[in-house]
C-alpha positions in Angstrom: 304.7 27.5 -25.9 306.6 24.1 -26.7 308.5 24.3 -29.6 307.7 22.0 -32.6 311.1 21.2 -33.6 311.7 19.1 -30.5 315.3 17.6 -30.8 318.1 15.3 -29.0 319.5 18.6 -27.9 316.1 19.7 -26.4 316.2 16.5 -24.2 319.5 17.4 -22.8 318.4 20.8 -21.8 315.2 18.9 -19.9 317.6 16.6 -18.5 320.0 19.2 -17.4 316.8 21.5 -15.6 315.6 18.0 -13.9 319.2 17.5 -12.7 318.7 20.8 -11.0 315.4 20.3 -9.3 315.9 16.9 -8.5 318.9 18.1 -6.3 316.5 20.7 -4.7 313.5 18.0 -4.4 315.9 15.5 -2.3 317.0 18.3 0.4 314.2 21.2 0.4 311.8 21.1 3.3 308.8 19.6 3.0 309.4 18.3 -0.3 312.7 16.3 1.1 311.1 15.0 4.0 311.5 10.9 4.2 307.4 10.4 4.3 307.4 11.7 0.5 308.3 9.0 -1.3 310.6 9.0 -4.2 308.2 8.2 -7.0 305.8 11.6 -5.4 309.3 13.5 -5.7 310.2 12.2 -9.4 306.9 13.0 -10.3 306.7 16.6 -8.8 310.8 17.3 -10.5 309.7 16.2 -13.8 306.8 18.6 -13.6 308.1 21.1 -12.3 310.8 20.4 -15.0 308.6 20.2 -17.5 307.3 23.9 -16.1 310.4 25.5 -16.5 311.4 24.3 -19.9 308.3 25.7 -21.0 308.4 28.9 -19.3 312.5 29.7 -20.5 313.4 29.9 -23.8 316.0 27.2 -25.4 319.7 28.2 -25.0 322.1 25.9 -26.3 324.8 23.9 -23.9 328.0 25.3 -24.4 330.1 21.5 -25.1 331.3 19.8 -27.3 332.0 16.0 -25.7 330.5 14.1 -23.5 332.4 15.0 -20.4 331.2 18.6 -20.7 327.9 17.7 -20.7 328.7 15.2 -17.8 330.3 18.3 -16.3 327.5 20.6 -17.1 325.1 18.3 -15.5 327.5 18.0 -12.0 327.1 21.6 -11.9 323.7 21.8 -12.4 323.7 19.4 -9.4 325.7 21.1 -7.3 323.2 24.0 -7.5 320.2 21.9 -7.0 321.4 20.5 -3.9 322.9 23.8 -2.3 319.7 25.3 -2.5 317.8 22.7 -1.2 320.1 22.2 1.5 320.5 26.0 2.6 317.0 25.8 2.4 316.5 22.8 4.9 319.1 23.5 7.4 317.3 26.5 9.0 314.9 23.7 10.6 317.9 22.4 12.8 317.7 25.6 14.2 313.9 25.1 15.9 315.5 21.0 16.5 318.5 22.7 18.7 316.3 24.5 20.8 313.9 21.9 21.6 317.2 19.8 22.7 318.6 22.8 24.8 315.2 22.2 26.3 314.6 18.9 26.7 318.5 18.9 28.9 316.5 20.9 30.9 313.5 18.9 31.8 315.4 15.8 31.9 314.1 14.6 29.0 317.5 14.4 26.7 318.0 10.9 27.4 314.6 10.3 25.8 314.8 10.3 22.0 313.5 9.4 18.7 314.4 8.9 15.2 313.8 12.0 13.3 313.0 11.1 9.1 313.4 14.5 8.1 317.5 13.9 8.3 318.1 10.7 9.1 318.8 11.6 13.2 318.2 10.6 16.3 316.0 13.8 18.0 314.8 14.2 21.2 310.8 14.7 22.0 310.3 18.4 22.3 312.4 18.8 19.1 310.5 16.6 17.1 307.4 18.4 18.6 308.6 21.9 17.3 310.0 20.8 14.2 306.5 19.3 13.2 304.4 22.4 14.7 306.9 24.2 12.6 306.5 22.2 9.2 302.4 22.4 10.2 302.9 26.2 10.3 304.9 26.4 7.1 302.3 24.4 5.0 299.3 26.4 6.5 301.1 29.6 5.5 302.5 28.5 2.1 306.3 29.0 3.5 307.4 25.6 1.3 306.3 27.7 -1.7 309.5 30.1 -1.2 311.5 26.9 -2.0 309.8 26.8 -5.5 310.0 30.2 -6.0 313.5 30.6 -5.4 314.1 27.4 -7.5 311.9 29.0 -10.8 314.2 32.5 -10.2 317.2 30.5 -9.9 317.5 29.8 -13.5 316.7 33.0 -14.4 319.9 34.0 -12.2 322.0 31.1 -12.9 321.3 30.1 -16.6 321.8 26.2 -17.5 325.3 25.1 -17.5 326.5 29.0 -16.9 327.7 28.7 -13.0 331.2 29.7 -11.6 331.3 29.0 -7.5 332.4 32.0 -5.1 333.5 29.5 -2.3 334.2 33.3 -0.4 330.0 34.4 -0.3 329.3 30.8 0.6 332.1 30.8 3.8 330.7 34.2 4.8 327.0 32.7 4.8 327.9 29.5 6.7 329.8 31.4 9.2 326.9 33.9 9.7 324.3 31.2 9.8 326.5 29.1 12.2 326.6 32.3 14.7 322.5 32.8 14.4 322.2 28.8 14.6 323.4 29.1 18.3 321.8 32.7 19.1 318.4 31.6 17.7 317.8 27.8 19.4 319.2 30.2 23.2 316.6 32.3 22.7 313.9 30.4 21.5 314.5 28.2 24.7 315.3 30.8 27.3 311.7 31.0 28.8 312.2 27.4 30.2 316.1 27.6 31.0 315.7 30.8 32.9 312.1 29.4 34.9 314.3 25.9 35.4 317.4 28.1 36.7 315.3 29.9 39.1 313.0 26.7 40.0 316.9 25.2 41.2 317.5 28.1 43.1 314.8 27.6 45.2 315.3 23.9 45.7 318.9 25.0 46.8 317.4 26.8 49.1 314.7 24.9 50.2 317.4 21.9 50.6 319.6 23.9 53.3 316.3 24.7 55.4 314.4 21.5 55.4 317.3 19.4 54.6 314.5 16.3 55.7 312.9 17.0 52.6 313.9 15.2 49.0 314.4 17.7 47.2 316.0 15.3 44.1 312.5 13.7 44.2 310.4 16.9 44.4 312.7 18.7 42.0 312.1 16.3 38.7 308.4 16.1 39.5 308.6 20.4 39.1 310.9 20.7 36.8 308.5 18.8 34.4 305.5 20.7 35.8 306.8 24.0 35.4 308.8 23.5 32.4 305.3 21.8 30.6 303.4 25.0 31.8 306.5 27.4 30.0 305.9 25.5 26.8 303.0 25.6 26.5 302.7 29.0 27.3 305.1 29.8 24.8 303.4 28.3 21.9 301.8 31.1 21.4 304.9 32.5 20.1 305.7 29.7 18.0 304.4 31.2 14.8 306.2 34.5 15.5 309.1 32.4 15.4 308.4 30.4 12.3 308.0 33.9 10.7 311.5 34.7 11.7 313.2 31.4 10.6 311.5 31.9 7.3 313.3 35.4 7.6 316.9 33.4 7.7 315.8 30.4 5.5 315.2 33.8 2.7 318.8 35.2 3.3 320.6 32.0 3.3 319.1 30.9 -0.4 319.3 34.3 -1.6 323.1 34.3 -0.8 323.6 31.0 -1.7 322.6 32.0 -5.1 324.4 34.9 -5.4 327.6 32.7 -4.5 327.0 31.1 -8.1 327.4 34.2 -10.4 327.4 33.3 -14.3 330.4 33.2 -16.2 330.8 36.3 -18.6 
């Protein structure tokens, strides 16, 4: 219920929840991609906004000049964008293992510019990562990001955050380590059938050394490593499932990183 006695100091808590959700609007998937343009992403903070002013009860902001509440609002900020960052980074994973394969089939040199971050990305990636965004929108994945945004000030109340730069090391160091495990394995059907495929040109090239094998070998390795991927696309949703798994545990201990100061 809004309150009645809406004040000066009621529009600085708003602005000080907008902060935070504007930061999460600019990185989070989905809502952060470059197609969504910045009036749809005003719109959609100073709703949600609007949500969670109404939903929380008014605490006032512990300051007393203007630099605190500048300060309070940096903060606020600084939350906003770690979540929607932790949030968003989990896609490079599925974008590193479409370039792992893509080296494979040749296809590296081959690129385009990617709007999600700005990049350039080769084909296969930018084919996963939008069978992966597809996947997330049929299965109402992006809603986690909102989710985790509402509980967030529940956890970290307005202007109450300390940084606990040790959780948030440990959490980029483990997510660094499962960045490089994950993109191996999603692409190891094709590396291991293009591996074996250049075994057999090796030997095919020491028994009928008349034959091209560099001509023969690019024409299969785009053959066979097209019939692998799409193969495994089948799997793709498994995998989407998983990454949702890690984008889950990265926010959840991003958030714990910010504990409230008692």
């Amino acid at each position: 219920m809004i309150e009645k006695d809406f004040s000066i100091y009621h529009l600085e808590y708003f602005l000080t929840i907008f902060v935070r959700v504007l930061g999460v609007m600019s990185f989070a998937p989905i809502f952060g991609n470059q197609t969504v343009t910045r009036r749809v992403r005003i719109f959609i903070a100073v709703a949600f906004s609007f949500a969670v002013f109404v939903a929380y009860p008014y605490t006032p902001l512990g300051y007393t000049t203007f630099i605190g509440y500048t300060f309070i609002l940096l903060k606020e900020l600084v939350v906003g964008l770690s979540i929607g960052f932790t949030s968003n980074i989990t896609l490079t994973i599925i974008q590193m293992a479409g370039q792992f394969i893509d080296r494979e089939l040749g296809f590296s040199m081959v690129s385009n510019f990617d709007q999600t971050f700005n990049t350039e990305t080769t084909i296969t990636a930018e084919f996963y990562n939008m069978l992966f965004m597809v996947i997330m929108l049929c299965s109402d994945m992006h809603y986690f990001v909102l989710s985790a945004l509402s509980d967030s000030f529940e956890l970290i109340p307005i202007g109450n955050a300390a940084i606990d730069t040790g959780i948030i090391y440990d959490t980029m160091i483990q997510y660094i380590s499962d960045y490089f495990i994950i993109a191996v394995r999603i692409s190891l059907p094709i590396q291991i059938s293009i591996m074996l495929l250049n075994v057999v040109l090796g030997v095919l090239a020491k028994t009928a050394p008349q034959m091209s094998m560099f001509v023969i070998g690019i024409q299969l390795k785009i053959f066979i490593g097209f019939a692998v991927l799409f193969v495994t696309l089948g799997f793709l949703p498994n995998i989407t499932q998983f990454l949702y798994g890690e984008m889950q545990d990265i926010v959840t201990n991003i958030l714990k990183a910010y504990i409230p100061v008692t």
